[in-house]
C-alpha positions in Angstrom: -22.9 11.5 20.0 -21.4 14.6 20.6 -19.5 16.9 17.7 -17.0 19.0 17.5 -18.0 22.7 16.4 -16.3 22.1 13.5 -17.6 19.4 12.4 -21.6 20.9 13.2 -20.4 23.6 10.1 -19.2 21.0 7.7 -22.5 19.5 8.0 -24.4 22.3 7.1 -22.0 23.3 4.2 -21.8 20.3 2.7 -23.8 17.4 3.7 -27.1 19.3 4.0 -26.9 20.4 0.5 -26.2 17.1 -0.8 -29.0 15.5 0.8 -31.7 17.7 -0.6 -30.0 17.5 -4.3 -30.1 14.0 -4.2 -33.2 13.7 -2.8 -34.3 16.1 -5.5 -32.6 14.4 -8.5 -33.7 10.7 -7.2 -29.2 9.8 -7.2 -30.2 8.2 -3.7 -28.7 4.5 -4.3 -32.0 2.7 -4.4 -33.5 4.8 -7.0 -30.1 6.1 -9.2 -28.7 3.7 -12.2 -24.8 4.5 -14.3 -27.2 6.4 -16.8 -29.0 8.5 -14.8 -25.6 9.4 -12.2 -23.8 10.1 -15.7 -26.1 12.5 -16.6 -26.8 14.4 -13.6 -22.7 14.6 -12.8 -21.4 18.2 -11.6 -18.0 19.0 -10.8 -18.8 17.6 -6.5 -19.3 14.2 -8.5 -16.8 11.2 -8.4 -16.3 9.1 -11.2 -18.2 6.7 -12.1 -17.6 3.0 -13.0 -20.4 0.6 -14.5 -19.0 -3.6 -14.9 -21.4 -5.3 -17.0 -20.7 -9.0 -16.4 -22.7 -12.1 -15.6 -21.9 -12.1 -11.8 -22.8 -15.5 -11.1 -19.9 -16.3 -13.6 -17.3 -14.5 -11.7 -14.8 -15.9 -8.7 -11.4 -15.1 -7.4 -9.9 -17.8 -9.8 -10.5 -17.6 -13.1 -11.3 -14.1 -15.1 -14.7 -13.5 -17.0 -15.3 -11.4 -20.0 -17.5 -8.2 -19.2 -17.1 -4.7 -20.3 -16.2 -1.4 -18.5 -17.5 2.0 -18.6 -16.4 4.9 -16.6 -17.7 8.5 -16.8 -15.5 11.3 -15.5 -16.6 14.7 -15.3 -13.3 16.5 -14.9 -11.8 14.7 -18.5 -9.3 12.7 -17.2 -9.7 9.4 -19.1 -7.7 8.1 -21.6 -7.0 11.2 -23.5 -8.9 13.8 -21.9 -11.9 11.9 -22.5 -15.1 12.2 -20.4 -16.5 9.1 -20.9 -14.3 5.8 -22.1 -16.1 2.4 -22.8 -13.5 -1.1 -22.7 -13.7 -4.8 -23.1 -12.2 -6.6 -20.7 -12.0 -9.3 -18.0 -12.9 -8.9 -14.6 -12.5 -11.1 -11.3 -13.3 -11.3 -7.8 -9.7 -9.8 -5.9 -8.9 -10.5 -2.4 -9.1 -13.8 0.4 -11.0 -12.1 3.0 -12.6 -9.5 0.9 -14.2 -12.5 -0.7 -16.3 -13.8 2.2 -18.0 -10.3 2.1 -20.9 -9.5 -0.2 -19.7 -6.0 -0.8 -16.5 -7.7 -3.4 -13.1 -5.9 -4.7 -12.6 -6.5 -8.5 -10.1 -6.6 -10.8 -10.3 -5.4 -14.1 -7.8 -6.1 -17.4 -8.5 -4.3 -20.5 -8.8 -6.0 -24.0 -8.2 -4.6 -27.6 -10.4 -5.7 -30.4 -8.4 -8.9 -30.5 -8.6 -9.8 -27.5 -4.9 -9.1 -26.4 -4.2 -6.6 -23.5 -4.7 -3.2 -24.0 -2.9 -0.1 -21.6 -5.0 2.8 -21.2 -4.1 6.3 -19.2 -7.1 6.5 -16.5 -7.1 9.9 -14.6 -3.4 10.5 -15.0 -2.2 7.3 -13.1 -0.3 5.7 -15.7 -0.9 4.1 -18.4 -1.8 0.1 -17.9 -4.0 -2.6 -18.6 -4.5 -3.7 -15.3 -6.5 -2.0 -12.7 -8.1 -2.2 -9.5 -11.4 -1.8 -7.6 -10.9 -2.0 -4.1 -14.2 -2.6 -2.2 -13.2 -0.7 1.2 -15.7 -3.0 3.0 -14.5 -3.7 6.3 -13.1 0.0 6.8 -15.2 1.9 8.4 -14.0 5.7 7.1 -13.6 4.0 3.6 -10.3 5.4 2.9 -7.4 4.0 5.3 -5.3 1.7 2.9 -5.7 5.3 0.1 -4.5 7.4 3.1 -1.5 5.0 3.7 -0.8 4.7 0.0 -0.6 8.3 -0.3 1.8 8.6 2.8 4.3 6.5 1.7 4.5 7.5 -1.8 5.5 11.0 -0.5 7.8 9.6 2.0 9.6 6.4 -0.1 10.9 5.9 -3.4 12.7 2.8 -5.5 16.7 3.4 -4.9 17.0 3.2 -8.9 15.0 5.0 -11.6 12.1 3.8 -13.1 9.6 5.4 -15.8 7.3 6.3 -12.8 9.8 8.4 -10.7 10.7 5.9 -8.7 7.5 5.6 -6.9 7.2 2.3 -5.2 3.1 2.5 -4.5 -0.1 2.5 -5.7 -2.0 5.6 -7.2 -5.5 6.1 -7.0 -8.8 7.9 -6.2 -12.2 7.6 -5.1 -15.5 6.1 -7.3 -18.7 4.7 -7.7 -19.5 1.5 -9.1 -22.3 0.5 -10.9 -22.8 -3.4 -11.1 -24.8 -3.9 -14.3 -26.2 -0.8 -14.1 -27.2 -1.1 -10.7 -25.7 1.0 -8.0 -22.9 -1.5 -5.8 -21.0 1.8 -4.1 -17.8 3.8 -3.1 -14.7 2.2 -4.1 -11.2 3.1 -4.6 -9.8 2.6 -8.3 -6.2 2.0 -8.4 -3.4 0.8 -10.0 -1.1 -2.0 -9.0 2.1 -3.4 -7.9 3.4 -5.2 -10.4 6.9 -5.9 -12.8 6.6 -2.3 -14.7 5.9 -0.2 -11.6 9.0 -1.0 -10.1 11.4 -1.7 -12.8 12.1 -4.6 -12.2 13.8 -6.8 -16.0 11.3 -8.5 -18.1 12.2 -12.4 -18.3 13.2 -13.1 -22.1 14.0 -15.9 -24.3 17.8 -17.2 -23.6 19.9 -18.7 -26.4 19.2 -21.7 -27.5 15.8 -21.7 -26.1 13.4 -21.4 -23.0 13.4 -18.5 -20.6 16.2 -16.2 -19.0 14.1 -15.3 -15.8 15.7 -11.7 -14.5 13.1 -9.5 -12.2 11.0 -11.7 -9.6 8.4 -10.6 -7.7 6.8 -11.7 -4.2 3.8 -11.4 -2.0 3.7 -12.6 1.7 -0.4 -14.5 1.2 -0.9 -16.1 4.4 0.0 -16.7 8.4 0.0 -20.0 8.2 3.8 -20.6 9.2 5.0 -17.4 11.1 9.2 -18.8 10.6 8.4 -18.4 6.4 6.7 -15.3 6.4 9.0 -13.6 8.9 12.0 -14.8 6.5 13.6 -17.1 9.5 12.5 -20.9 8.1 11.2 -22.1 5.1 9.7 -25.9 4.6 10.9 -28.1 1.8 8.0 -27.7 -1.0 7.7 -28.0 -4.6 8.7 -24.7 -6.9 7.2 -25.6 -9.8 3.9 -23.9 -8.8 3.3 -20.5 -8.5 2.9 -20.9 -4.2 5.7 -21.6 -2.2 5.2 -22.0 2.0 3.3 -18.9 2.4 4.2 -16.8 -0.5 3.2 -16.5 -3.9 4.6 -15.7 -7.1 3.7 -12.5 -8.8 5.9 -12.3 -11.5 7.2 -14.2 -13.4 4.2 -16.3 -12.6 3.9 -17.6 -16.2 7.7 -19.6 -15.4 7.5 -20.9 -12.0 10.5 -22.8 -11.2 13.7 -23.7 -8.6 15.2 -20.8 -10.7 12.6 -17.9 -9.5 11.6 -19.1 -6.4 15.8 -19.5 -5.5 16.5 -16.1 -5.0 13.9 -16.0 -1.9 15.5 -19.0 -0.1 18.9 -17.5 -0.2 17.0 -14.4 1.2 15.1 -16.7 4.2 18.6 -18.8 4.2 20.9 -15.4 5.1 18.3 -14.3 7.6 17.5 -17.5 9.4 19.6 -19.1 12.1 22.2 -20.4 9.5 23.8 -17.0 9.7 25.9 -16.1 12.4 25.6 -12.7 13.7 28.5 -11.2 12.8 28.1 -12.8 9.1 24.8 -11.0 9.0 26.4 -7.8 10.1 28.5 -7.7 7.4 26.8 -8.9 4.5 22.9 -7.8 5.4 23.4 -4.4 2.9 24.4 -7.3 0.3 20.6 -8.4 1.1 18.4 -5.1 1.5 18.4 -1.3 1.0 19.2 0.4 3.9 16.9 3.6 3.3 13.9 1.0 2.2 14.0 -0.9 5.8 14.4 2.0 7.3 11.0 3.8 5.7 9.0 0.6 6.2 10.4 0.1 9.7 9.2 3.8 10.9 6.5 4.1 8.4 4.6 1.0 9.7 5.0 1.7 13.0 3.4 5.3 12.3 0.4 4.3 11.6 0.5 0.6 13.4 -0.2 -1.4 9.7 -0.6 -5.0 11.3 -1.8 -7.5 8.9 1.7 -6.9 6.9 5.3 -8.0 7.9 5.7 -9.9 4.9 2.1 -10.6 4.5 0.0 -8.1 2.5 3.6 -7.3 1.3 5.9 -7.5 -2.1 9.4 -8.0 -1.9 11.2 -7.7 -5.2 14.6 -8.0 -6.7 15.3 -6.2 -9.7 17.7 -8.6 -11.8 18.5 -12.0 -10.2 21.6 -12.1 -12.8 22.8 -8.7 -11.9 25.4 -7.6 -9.6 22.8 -5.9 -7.1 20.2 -8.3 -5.7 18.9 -7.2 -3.1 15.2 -7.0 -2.2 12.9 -4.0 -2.2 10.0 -4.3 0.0 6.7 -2.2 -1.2 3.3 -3.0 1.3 0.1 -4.0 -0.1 -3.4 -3.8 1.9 -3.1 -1.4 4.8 -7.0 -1.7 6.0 -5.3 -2.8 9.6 -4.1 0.8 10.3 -5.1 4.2 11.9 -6.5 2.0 15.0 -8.5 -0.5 13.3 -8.6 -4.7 13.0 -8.5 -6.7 9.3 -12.2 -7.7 10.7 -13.3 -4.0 10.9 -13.3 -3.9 14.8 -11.3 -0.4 16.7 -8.1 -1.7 18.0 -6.6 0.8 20.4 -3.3 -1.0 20.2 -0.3 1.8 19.9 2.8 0.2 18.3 5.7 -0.3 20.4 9.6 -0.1 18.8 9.9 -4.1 19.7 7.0 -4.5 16.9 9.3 -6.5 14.5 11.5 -8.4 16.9 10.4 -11.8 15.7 10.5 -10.4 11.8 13.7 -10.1 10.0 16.2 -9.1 9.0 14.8 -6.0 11.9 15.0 -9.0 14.5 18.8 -8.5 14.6 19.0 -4.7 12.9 17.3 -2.9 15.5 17.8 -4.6 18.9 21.9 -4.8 18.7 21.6 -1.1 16.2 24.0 -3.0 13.9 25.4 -0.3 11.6 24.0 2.1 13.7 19.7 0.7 12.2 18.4 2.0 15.5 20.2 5.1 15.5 18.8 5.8 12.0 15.3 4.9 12.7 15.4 7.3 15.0 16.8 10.1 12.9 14.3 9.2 10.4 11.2 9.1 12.8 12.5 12.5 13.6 12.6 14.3 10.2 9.4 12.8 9.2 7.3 13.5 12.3 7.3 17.1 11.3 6.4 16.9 7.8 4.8 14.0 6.2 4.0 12.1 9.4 2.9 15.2 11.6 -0.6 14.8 12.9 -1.7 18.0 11.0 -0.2 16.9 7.8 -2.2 13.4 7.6 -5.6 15.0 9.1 -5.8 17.6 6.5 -5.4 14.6 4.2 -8.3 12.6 5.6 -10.2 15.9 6.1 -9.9 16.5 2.4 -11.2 12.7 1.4 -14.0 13.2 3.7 -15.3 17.0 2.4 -15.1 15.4 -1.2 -16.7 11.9 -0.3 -20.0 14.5 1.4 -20.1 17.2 -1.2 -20.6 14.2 -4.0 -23.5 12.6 -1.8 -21.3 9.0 -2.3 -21.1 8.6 1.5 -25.2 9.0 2.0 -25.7 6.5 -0.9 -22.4 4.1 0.4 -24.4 4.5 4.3 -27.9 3.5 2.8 -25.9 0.3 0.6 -23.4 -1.0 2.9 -24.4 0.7 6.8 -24.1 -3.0 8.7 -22.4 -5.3 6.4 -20.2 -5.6 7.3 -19.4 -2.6 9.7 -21.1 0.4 10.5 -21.2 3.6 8.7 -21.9 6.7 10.6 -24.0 9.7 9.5 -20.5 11.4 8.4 -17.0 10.6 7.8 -15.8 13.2 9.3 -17.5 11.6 12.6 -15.8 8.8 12.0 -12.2 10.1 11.8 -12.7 11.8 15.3 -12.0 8.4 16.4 -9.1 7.9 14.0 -7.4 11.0 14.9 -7.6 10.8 18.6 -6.1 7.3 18.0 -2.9 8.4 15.9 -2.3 11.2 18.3 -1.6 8.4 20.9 0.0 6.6 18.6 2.1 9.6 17.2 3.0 10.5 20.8 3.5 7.0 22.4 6.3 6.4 19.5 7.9 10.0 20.2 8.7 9.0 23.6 9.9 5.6 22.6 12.4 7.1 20.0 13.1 9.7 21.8 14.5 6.8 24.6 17.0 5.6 21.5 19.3 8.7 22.0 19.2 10.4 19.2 16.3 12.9 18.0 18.0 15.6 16.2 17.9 14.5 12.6 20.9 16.6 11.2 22.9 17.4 14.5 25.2 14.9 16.3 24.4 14.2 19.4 27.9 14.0 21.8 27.1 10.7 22.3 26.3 9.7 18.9 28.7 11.6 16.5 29.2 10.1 13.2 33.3 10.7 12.0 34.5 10.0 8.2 37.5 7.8 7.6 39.1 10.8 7.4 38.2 12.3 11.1 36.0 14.8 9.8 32.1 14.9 11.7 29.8 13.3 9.3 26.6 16.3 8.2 24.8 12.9 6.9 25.0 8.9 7.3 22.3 8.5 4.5 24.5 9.1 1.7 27.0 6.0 0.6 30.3 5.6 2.1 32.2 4.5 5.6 31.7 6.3 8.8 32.7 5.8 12.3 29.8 5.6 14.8 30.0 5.4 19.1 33.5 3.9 17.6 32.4 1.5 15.3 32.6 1.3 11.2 29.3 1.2 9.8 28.9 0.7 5.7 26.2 2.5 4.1 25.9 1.2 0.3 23.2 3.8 -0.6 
């Protein structure tokens, strides 16, 4: 295997150094338990988490009792606290992550009584509800982290929320004790849920039950493409908290024909029933302009494939308010940076006719309706530079790496997990050679292809493509609300 010269020097700054401490200190994962790690922590250290639960207890379906303890160093727990200690329930997360013996948790937190209990861990926010994310089939443990990160800098709610609009997870690198007993690197994180995004709280209504008001979905399964890709749906009961290949997030404690309703009118506007000039004007009555757009370019970035609605949420706010339409946030990004859901490379580079069977892009982009094509492209062209530019995301991953060596959590990860299920090499940073030679061709493959679109200048107008007010007057931006004139067409942009 050969190395870049680069690499060769991070080995010997920060791997080699490593080794012989842990060797030294006996933190090697066969020999180290939470109380010895916890003791021995420096400032290279990651935090540590230690479940004590009876394993055998725990599945995906039901939550067991258990504690959790987690030791931090740097004092960011809970009130500057180095060490925090929590009842609380904890279950298997995850469909495929479950067939592997390396399992994702999650984690609730319980008061004294029993009842829920929100807590402020390392500055995320504070919550009851958290995750452990098991990174088992990725074989640079921190894709779906790296992906998070990207599109929280590059994507945010179109309406406030009390988490600056961010419409994605948080989260940061650990290692978890099972018992005691060393299990490995995982990534603790919060989730996507009803408070994250804003979205109304259901509440009693007069004279009794339930006024339902935010609703929340997740795209669970392949097993009809027309459902998940919002063309079809099948006639199914909605008094369950599944519904064709979707479940319900929130409210699931009221499933009923009135929160699963708002998703069939979605699939119901975007399906064949809708003609296409009915869809052209009335899709910005359906989705956020600016949100499609980020998840559009975004996913085709970085080639995310098992999403597209699965391993996605689409949420509307307030079914009884005068704007419903849907927010789409992505969940699970493992299939990305040139990798399979199974763990394998995939060399596949994304291609601008990616979503041509999904909608509502199956109509958007081919026939550029409101100018979505046009847009895309203007978008891909400011973000290549900045957030998406090759330099930008490998300092990123870089950065992971260097602090995943210098705490000696990749040598013990290697010696727990190397093999099951995927291979580990000696170094991450060996690893992301692979994954940055890959988004490189990837990067430049889409480049060319937008390029093709006819308009790569994100604040100039082309001659071919300039963008008039009502009022004559060449638009500086399309982004921002109003009516423009486009190649001699009005296009409506509600936000």
């Amino acid at each position: 295997m050969k190395m870049s010269f680069r690499t060769v020097l991070l080995l010997i700054a920060v791997v080699l150094p490593s080794i012989a401490a842990s060797k030294a200190t006996g933190t090697m994962a066969g020999t180290a338990t939470f109380r010895q790690m916890k003791e021995r922590m420096d400032g290279n250290s990651l935090p540590l988490v230690n479940l004590t639960v009876e394993l055998g207890a725990v599945s995906r379906e039901r939550f067991v009792h258990g504690e959790i303890e987690i030791a931090d160093y740097h004092g960011r727990l809970d009130g500057a606290k180095n060490y925090v200690k929590f009842s609380c329930l904890i279950r298997y997360r995850g469909r495929t992550a479950a067939g592997f013996e390396k399992k994702a948790f999650g984690v609730k937190l319980l008061d004294e009584n029993g009842g829920d209990l929100d807590a402020d861990l390392f500055g995320i926010r504070k919550e009851n509800s958290w995750v452990l994310d098991a990174l088992a089939i990725d074989r640079c443990r921190m894709r779906n982290r790296v992906c998070f990160d990207l599109w929280n800098e590059l994507s945010r709610t179109p309406y406030d929320t009390n988490y600056e609009g961010r419409n994605g997870t948080r989260g940061l690198f650990v290692e978890v004790f099972i018992n005691g007993t060393y299990q490995g690197l995982y990534c603790f994180s919060d989730k996507i849920d009803r408070k994250l995004l804003g979205l109304k709280k259901a509440r009693l209504a007069d004279g009794g039950g339930v006024a339902v008001r935010g609703v929340l979905y997740k795209g669970v399964n392949w097993n009809d493409h027309d459902d998940i890709y919002l063309l079809s749906y099948k006639d199914a009961p909605t008094d369950g908290t599944a519904w064709n290949s979707w479940e319900l997030k929130y409210p699931e404690d009221y499933p009923s024909a009135e929160t699963w309703q708002p998703l069939k009118d979605l699939i119901d506007f975007c399906s064949a029933k809708t003609g296409d000039d009915d869809f052209g004007g009335h899709w910005q009555d359906h989705f956020h302009m600016q949100n499609l757009l980020d998840y559009f370019v975004f996913t085709l970035a970085l080639n995310v494939g098992d999403n597209a609605y699965k391993n996605t949420y689409l949420s509307l706010r307030d079914i009884g308010g005068d704007d419903r339409r849907f927010l789409i946030t992505p969940w699970d990004m493992d299939q990305s940076f040139g990798s399979h859901w199974s763990g394998r490379y995939d060399e596949t580079t994304a291609t601008l006719s990616k979503y041509d069977g999904v909608a509502p892009f199956n109509r958007l982009f081919p026939n550029n309706i409101d100018g979505f094509r046009d847009e895309a492209a203007r978008l891909w062209s400011q973000l290549n530079d900045n957030v998406l530019a090759p330099a930008h995301i490998f300092s990123l991953m870089e950065s992971y790496a260097r602090q995943l060596v210098a705490s000696g959590a990749w040598q013990r990860e290697r010696e727990r997990w190397d093999g099951n299920p995927v291979t580990l090499k000696e170094s991450p940073l060996d690893e992301l050679e692979y994954v940055k030679d890959w988004y490189q061709r990837n990067y430049d493959a889409l480049d060319a292809q937008f390029e093709s679109v006819g308009i790569d200048d994100a604040t100039v107008p082309q001659p071919s493509a300039t963008v008039f007010t009502l009022g004559g007057q060449v638009a500086t931006s399309t982004f921002r609300p109003g009516i423009y004139i486009l190649n001699g067409r009005k296009r409506v942009v509600k936000e």
